[in-house]
NUKE-659518 format. One line per field, with one value per atom (N, C-alpha, C): residue in three letters; x, y, z. Coordinates in nm, 3 decimals, always signed. Layout:
N
res	(ala, ...) $
x	(X, ...) $
y	(Y, ...) $
z	(Z, ...) $
! end
This chain:
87
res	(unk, unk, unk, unk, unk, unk, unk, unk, unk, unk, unk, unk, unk, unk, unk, unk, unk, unk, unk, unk, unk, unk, unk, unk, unk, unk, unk, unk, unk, unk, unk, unk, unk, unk, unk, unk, unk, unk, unk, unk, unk, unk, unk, unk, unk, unk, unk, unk, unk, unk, unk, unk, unk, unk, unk, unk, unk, unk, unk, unk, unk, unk, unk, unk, unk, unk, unk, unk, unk, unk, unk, unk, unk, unk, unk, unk, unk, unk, unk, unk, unk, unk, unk, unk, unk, unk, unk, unk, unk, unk, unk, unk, unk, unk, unk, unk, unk, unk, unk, unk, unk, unk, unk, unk, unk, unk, unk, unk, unk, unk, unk, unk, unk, unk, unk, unk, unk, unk, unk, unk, unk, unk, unk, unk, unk, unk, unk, unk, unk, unk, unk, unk, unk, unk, unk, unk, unk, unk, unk, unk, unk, unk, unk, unk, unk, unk, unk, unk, unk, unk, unk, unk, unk, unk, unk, unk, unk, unk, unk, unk, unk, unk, unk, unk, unk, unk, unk, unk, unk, unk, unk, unk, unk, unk, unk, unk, unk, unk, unk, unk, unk, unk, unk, unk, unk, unk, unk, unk, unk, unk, unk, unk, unk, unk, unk, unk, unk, unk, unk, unk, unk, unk, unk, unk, unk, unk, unk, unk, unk, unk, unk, unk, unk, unk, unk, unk, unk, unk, unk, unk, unk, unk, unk, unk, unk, unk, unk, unk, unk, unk, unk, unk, unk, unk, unk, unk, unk, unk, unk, unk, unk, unk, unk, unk, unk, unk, unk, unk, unk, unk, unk, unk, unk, unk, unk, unk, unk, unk, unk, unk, unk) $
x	(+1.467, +1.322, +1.273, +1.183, +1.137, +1.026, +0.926, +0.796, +0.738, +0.677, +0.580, +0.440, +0.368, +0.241, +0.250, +0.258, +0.229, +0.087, +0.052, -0.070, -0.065, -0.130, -0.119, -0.251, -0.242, -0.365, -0.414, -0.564, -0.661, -0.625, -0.603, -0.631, -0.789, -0.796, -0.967, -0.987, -0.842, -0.878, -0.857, -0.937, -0.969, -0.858, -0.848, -0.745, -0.588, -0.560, -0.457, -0.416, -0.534, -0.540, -0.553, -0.604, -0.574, -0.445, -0.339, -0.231, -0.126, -0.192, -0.098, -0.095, -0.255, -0.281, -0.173, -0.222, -0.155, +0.048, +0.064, +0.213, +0.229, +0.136, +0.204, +0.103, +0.063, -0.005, +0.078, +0.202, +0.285, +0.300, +0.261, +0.269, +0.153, +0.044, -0.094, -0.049, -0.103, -0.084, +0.053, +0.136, +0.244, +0.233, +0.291, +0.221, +0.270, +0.372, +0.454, +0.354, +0.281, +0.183, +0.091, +0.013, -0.137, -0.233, -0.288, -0.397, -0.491, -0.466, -0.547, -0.649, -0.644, -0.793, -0.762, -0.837, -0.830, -0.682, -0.634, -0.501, -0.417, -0.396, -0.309, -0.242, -0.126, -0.041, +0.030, +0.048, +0.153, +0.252, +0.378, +0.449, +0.564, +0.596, +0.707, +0.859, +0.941, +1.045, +1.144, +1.146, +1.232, +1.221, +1.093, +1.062, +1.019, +0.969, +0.958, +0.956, +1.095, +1.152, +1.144, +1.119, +1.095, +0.932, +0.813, +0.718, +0.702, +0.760, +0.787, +0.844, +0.936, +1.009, +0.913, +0.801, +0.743, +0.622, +0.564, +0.483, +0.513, +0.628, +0.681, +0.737, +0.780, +0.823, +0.673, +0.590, +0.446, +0.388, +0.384, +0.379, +0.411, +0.570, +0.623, +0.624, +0.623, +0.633, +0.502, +0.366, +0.258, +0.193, +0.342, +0.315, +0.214, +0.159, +0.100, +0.162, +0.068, +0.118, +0.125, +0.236, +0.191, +0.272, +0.249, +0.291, +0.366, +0.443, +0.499, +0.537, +0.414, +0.471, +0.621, +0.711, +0.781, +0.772, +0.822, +0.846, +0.989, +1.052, +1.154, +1.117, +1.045, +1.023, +0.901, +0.880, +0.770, +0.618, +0.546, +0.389, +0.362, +0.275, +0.178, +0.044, -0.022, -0.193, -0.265, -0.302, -0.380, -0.542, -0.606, -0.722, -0.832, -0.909, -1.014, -1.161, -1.185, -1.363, -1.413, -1.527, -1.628, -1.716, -1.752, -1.839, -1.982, -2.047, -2.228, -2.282, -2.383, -2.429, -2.548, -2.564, -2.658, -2.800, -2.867, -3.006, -3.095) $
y	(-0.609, -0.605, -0.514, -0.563, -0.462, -0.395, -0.489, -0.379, -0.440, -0.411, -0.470, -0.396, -0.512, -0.437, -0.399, -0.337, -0.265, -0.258, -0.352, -0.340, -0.249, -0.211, -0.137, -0.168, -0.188, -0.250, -0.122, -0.131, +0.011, +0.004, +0.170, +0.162, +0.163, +0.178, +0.160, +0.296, +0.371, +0.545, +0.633, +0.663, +0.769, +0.861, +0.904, +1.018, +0.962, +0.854, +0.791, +0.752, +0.707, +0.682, +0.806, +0.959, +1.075, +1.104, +1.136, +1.133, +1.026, +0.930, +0.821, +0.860, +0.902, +0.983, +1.112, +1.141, +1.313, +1.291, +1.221, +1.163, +1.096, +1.048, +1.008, +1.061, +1.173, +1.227, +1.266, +1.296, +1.330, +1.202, +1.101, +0.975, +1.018, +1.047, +1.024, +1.127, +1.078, +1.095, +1.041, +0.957, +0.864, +0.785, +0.803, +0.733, +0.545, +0.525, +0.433, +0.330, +0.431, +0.358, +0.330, +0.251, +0.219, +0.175, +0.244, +0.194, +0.082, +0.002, -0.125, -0.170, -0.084, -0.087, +0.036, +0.038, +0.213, +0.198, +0.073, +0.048, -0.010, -0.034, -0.162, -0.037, -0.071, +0.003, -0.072, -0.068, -0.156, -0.051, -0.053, +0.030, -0.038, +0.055, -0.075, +0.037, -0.032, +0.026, +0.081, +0.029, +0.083, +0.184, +0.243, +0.375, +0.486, +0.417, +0.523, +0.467, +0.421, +0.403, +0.477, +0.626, +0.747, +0.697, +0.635, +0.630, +0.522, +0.415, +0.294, +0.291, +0.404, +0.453, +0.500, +0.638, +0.711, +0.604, +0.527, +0.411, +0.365, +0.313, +0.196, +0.359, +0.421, +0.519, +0.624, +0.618, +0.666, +0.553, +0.408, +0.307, +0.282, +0.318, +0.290, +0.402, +0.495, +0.636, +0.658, +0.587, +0.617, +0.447, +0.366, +0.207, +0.125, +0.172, +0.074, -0.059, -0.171, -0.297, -0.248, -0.365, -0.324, -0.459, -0.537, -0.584, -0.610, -0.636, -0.584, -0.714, -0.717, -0.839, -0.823, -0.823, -0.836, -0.912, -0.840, -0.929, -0.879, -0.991, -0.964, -0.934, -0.956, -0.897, -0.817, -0.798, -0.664, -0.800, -0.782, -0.882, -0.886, -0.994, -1.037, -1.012, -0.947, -0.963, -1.036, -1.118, -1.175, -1.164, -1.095, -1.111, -1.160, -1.192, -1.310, -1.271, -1.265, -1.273, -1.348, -1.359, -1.480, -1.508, -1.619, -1.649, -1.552, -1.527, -1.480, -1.566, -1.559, -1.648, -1.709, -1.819, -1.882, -1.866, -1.797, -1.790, -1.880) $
z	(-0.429, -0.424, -0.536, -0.620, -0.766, -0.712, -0.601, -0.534, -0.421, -0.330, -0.236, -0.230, -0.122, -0.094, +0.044, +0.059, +0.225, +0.283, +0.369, +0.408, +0.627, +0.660, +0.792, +0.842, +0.933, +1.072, +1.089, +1.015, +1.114, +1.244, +1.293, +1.447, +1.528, +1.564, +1.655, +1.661, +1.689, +1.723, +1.580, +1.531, +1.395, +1.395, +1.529, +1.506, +1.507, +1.535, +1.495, +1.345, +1.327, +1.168, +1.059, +1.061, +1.081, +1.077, +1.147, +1.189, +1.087, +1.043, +0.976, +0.843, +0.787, +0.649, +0.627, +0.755, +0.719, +0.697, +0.742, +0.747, +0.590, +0.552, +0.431, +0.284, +0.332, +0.164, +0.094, +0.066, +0.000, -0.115, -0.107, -0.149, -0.282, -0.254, -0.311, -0.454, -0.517, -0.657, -0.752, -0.699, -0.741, -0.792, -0.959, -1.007, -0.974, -0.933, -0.884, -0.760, -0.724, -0.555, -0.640, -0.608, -0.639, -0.480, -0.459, -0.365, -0.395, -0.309, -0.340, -0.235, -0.130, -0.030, +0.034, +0.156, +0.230, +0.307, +0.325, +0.397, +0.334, +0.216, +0.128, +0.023, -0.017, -0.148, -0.209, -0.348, -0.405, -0.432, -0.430, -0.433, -0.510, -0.647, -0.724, -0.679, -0.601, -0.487, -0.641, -0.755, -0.770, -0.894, -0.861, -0.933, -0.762, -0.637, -0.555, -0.362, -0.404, -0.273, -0.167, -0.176, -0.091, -0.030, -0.089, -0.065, -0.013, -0.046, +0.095, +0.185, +0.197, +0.333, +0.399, +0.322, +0.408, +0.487, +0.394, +0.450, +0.595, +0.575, +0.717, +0.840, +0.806, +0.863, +0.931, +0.870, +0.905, +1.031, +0.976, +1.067, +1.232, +1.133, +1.282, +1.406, +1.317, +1.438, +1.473, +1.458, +1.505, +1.570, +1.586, +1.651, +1.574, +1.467, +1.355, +1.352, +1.322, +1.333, +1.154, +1.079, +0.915, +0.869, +0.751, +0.676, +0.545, +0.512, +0.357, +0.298, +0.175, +0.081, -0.011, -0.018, -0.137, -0.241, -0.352, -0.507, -0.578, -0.585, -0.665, -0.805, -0.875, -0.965, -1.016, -1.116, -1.090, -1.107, -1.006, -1.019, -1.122, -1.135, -1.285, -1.276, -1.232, -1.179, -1.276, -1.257, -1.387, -1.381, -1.520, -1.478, -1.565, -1.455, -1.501, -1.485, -1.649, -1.639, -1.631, -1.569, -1.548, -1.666, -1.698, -1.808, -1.784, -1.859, -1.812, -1.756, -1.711, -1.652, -1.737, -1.770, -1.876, -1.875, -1.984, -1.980, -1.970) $
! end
């Protein structure tokens, strides 16, 4: 696996979700993670495998439902501007 996205199910209770942050700030500022919503990370595993451990490991010890895309190789994001819009 070269990276995934780890996405995690808000809980309903704040202080659960609290508790899930505080478990994995050690992560935040890596340059390897990228945050891609308030619950989503791309994480390329094989610059910071420690931080997709702490992810699923934050998850699971606080019963988070969570998801993890894999990619064997490192993603392509492709991006696309829109034309203007015609006067």
């Amino acid at each position: 696996m070269h990276s995934a996205i780890v996405a995690v199910e808000l809980p309903g209770d704040k202080r659960q979700w609290s508790a899930f942050q505080a478990a994995i700030q050690t992560i935040e500022g890596n340059q390897a993670v990228s945050l891609l919503g308030e619950n989503v990370w791309q994480i390329d595993f094989q610059k910071a495998p420690l931080a997709f451990a702490l992810l699923v490991k934050g998850a699971e010890d606080l019963r988070l439902p969570y998801r993890i895309l894999s990619f064997d190789a490192e993603p392509r994001w492709l991006r696309v501007v829109p034309n203007p819009k015609p006067t």
